[in-house]
MIRO-832056 format. One record per residue (C-alpha): x, y, z. Coordinates in steps of 0.1 Angstrom, whole numbers, plus 5000, padded with zeros to 4 digits. Layout:
residues N
XYZ;...
//
This chain:
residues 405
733505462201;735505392230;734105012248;732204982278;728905202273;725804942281;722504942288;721405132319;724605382316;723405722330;724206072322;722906382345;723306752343;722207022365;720907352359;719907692376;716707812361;717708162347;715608412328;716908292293;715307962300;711808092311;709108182296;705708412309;702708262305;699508512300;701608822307;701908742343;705008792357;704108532388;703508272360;707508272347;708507882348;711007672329;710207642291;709907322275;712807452248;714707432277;713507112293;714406962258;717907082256;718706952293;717506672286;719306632252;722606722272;722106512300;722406202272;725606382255;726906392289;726206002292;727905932263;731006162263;733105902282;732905722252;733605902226;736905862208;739106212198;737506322167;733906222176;731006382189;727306342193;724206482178;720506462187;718606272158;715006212178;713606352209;709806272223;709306482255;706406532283;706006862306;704706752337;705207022357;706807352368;710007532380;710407832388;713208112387;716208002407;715007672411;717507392406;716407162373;718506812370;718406642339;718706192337;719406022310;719505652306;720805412278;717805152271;719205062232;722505022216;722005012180;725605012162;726405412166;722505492177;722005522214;718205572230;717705722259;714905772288;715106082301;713906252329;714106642344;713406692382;713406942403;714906742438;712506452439;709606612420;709306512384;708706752355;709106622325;710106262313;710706152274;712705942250;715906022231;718505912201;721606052198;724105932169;727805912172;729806112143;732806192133;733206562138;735106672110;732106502088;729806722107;732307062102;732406972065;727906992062;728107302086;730407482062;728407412033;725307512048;727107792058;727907902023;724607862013;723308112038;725408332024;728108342053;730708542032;734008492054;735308112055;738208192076;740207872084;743807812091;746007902065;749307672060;750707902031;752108222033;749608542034;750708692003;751009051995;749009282017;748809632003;747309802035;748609582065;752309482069;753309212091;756409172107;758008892128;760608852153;761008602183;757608432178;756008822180;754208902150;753609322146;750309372121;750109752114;747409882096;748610092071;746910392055;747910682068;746310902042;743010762053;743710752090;743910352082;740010342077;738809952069;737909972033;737409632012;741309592006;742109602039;739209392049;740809112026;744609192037;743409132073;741408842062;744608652050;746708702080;744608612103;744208312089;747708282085;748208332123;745508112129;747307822111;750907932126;750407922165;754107772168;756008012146;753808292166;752808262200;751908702203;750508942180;750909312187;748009532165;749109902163;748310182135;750910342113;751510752117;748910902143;746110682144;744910342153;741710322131;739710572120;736710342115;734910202082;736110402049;732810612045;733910712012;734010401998;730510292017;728810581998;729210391966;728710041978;725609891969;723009781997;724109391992;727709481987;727609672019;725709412035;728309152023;731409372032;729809442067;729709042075;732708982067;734109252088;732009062122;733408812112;737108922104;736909062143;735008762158;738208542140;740808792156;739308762187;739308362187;742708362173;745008122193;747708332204;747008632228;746808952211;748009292220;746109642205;748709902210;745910162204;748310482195;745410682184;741910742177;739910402175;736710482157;733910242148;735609952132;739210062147;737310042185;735909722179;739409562160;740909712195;737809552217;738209232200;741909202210;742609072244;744609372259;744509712252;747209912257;746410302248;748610632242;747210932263;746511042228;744410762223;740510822219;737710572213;734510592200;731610452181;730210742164;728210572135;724910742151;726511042145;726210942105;722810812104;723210462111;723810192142;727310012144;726909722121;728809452140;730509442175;727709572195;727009262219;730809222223;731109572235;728209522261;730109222274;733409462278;732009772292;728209692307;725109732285;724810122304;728310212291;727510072261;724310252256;726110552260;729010512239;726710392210;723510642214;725610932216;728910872192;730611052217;734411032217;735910842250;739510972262;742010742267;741510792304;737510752304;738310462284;740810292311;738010392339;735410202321;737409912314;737609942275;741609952279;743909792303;746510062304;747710392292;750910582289;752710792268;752810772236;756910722235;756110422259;753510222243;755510052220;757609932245;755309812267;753509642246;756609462237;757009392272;754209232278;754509012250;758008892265;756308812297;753708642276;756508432259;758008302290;754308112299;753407782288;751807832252;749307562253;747707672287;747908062272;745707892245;743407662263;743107982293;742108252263;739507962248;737807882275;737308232289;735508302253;734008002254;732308082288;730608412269;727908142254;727308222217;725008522218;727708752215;729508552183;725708572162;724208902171;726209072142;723608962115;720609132139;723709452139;724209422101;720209422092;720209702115;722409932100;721409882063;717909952075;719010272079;721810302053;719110322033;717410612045;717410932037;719411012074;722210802062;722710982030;722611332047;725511182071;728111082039;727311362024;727811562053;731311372061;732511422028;732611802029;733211812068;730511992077;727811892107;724611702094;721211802093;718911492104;715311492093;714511342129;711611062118;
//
């Protein structure tokens, strides 16, 4: 820790009371106030807060002890302010008194302890408790090189790095290979943000991404599937956090998993022949990841739609909705998306960074954990009888026939 924190140091943090931090009491709409979950966490910032001046690079703090009173009420829209004061310095313990008001008005008063750690300790317990939970993807930067990739080839030129999914006899469907090839290099291109400052996603022959490889699903067993499905969020929530700014050139359809690898990049540029979709309803199951990122792109109405319905969006809809940035010809889209990674070359790289992870950061984190609620979701219902109907149905080509319970 950094000198000069002291007895009587202060920290303060003010909030808007939204709905997420409310709760009803008795049913009664009238009776929505500000929860004591919530009181607690403002008041457990309001310390960090006091204590972040202090901290040396590397550390961070984490609340060990909390004692809290609720004293009174806020309502929606009211404005909550959280106080904390240092009252004891013990080594790297700090205590707290802390307070929440609403302008003079007290609500809720307390103690607290926060311990300064070293936040690569705290990284190390997290990924451990991680594996235990059965986390299946560990992505991390990779320093080495990806190795060979049998369904994705990579290639590099002035800091621009091309990934092409490639299985054009499947229409590049994600099966488990290509679930590991696109593992490695993003993790590669995680741990390379100065040999690569773009990446340009496209799909080899006609399509983008067809979606999951239903094929292979049908003889998957329900924790294989489960496990495969994880690390599939996962894969996509990592592409999407990846340092560099990345680029789908979407040259065709972009199906289930193919929409959401395109969703989870931070441009789309699409062919006219481009066509998105999320038609896993349409085989007897809900989308097993991406959902909440989608909402956040598109609206929760457009979303609804897209995923209720399987129905297939054209490259215009899509650009009307917002799902894509652009489209063009198909004899264009190359080049333009080669263009725009030139412009994005000439910028400085560390703001590019900082800009695309703070923009995700502002999201909050319900859209980075909802993919285990998606994932329970949809083996729920692989499961079922529906679900089998659908594969079978798919494998032949031939329109399903839903029991409808």
């Amino acid at each position: 820790m950094r000198p000069g924190l002291k007895i009587g140091n202060t920290g303060e943090l003010t909030w808007t009371v939204d709905p997420t931090m409310t709760i009803t009491l008795g049913g009664v709409p009238q009776a929505t106030v500000f929860s004591t979950p919530s009181m607690i966490m403002l008041m457990e910032l309001s310390a960090r807060e006091a204590l972040r001046p202090f901290l040396e690079d590397g550390e961070e703090s984490v609340g060990v002890d909390v004692h809290v009173e609720h004293i009174g009420a806020a309502v929606l829209g009211s404005s909550v302010r959280g106080v904390a004061k240092v009252v004891e310095l013990d080594g790297r313990r700090v205590g707290f008194e802390v307070g929440a008001y609403v302008g003079d008005r007290e609500i809720g008063r307390g103690k607290h302890q926060r311990a300064v750690i070293q936040l690569n300790k705290l990284v190390a317990n997290v990924t451990q408790l991680l594996k235990e939970e059965d986390r299946v993807m560990e992505l991390k930067p990779a320093d080495g090189e990806p190795g060979d990739l049998e369904t994705v080839t990579v290639k590099i030129s002035n800091r621009i790095a091309i990934v092409t999914l490639n299985r054009p006899r499947s229409a590049n469907a994600v099966n488990q290979q290509m679930t590991g090839d696109l593992e490695r290099i993003v993790a590669w291109l995680a741990g390379h943000p100065q040999e690569v400052r773009v990446v340009l996603i496209t799909g080899s022959g006609n399509t983008f991404c067809a979606g999951a490889d239903v094929k292979e699903l049908a003889g998957l067993s329900p924790q294989a599937a489960r496990t495969l499905s994880l690390r599939q969020a996962e894969l996509f929530l990592a592409l999407e956090q990846l340092p560099q700014p990345v680029i789908a050139a979407v040259n065709g359809p972009a199906f289930g998993a193919g929409c959401v690898a395109a969703y989870s990049c931070d441009w789309r540029l699409a062919s006219h022949a481009a066509r998105f979709a999320m038609p896993e309803i349409k085989l007897g199951w809900p989308p097993g990841y991406g959902i909440a990122q989608l909402t956040a792109l598109v609206g929760k109405a457009r979303a609804l739609e897209m995923c209720l319905t399987g129905e297939t969006l054209t490259a215009a809809r899509a650009l009307d909705w917002g799902l894509v940035n652009e489209c063009m010809p198909g004899s264009m889209l190359m080049n333009a998306a080669q263009q725009l990674a030139g412009r994005l070359l000439l910028l400085p790289a560390e703001a590019l960074r900082q800009t695309k992870r703070v923009i995700h950061l502002d999201e909050g984190q319900l859209p980075k954990v909802t993919h285990r609620a998606d994932t329970e979701a949809y083996l729920r219902c692989l499961e079922l009888p529906d679900a089998r109907e659908g594969i079978a149905a798919f494998a032949v080509k031939r329109l399903p026939k839903f029991e409808g319970k």
